[in-house]
KEKE-854256 format. One record per residue (C-alpha): residue number from 1; z, x negated, y negated. Coordinates in steps of 0.02 Angstrom, whole numbers. Each point is the difference from the previous one (the first is absolute). Example, Ala and Ser with C-alpha at 12.3 -4.5 7.8 and 13.67 -1.06 7.14 Angstrom:
BEGIN
  finu      up    east   north
     1     390    -615     225
     2     -33     -69    -172
//
This chain:
BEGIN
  finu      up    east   north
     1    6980   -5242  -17289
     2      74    -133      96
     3     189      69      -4
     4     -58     153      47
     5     -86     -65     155
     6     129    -120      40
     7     126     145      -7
     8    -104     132     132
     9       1    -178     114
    10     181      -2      -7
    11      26     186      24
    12    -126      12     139
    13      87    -138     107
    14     185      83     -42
    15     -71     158      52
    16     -81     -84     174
    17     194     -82      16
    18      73     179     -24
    19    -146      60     135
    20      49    -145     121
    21     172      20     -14
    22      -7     193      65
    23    -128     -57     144
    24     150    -137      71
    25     139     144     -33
    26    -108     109      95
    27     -51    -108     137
    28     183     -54      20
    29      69     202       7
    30    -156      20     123
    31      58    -159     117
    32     196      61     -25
    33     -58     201      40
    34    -101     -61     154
    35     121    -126      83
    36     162     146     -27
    37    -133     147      65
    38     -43    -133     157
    39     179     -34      59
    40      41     197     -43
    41    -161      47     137
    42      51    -106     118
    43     183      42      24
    44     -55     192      15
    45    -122     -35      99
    46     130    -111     122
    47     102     156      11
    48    -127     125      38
    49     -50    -126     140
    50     183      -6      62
    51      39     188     -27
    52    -157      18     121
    53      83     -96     139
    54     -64    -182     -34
    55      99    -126      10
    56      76     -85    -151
    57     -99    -174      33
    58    -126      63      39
    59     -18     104    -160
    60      42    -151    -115
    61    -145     -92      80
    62    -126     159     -45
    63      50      26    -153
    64      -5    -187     -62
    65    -160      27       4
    66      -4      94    -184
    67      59    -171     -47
    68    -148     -81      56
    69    -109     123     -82
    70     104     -38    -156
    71     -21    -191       1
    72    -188      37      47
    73     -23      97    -169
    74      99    -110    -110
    75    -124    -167      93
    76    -136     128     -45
    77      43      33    -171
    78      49    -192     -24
    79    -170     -80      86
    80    -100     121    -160
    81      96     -54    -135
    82     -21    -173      67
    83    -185      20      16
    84      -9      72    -182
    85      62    -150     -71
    86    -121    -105      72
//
């Protein structure tokens, strides 16, 4: 009875390091998928500002602002996994 025990123990924490690993490869594709999307928004979005008549300047300091909303979420998403832990 004991072997058999011991062995669910050491198949239940493999499977939770399986589980875990997917999480961080998702979290990772998530973080990679956002920060590519982000820099893709803003440069069309600088365009369509300077297509409309703005000028260039001008349209870099707008659009940065996608990059603040970026580094907001990623502070967000940091500050709750911080507070998890705790």
């Amino acid at each position: 009875m004991g072997k058999i025990s011991s062995l669910r123990f050491m198949l239940s924490i493999f499977g939770s390091g399986i589980i875990l690993a997917k999480l961080l490869t998702s979290l990772l594709l998530v973080w990679l998928t956002l920060d590519w999307k982000m820099r893709k928004a803003r440069r069309a979005f600088e365009k369509e500002l300077i297509k409309q008549g703005m000028a260039k300047h001008d349209a870099k300091r707008i659009s940065a602002q996608y990059t603040t909303l970026k580094d907001n979420i990623e502070n967000a998403f940091k500050q709750s996994l911080r507070g998890w832990r705790l």
